[in-house]
N, C-alpha and C positions, 0 to 999 in steps of 0.2 A: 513480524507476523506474516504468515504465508494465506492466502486467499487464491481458492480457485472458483472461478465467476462463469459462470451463464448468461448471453446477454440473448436480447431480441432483435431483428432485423433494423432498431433505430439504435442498438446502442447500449440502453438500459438495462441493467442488471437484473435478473428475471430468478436466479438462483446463486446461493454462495456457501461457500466452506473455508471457514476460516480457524488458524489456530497457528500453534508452535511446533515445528517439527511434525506437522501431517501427509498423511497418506490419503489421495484421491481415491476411493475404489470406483469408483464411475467417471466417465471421460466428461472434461469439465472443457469449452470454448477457451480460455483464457487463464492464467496464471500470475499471479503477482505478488512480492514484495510491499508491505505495506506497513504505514504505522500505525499502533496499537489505537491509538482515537479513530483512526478511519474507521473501522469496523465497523462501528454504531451508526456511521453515517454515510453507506454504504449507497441508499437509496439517493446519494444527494450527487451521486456521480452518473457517468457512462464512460463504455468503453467507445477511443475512435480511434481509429489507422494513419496515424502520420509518418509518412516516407516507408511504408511497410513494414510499420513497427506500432504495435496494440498499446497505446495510454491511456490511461486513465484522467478524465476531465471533470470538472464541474458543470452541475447542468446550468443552464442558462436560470438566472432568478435563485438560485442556491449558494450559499454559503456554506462555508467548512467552519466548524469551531476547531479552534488550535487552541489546544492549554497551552495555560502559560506555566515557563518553566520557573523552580525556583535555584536558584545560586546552586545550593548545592547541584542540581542534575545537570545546568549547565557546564559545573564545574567538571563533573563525572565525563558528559559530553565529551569535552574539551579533549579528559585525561585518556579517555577510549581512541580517539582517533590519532592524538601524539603517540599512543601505544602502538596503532596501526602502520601507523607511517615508520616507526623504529623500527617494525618487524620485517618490512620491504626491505628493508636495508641490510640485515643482517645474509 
């Protein structure tokens, strides 16, 4: 899931655009990679500058819910990224 973010002078996420395969038409502070449960919990972050590089953290007192995965999508997981790794190699 792609997200482009708007923060305020502490950090905090003030604006966002998120989806699959988007297009920014207006200039957004930040850009990120994200997964699909973050979305919702967008508000539980900020962005901060570590070694001149924009991450995204949890705010102090917040929690992320993370699903939980079942066998199958772990499995899926698994087979995506042994898939990735063959393809380096070819």
């Amino acid at each position: 899931m792609q997200a482009f973010l708007n923060v305020d002078e502490g950090g905090n996420i003030t604006k966002s655009y998120c989806g699959v395969n988007i297009v920014a038409v207006e200039p957004y502070d930040y850009f990120f990679i994200i997964e699909d449960y973050v979305v919702d919990q967008l508000h539980k972050l900020k962005v901060v500058i570590n070694d001149g590089k924009p991450e995204l953290i949890v705010k102090d007192g917040e929690d992320m819910v993370v699903p939980e995965l079942t066998e199958e999508e772990r499995k899926i997981i698994e087979l995506e990224e042994e898939l990735a790794r063959l393809r380096t190699k070819l």
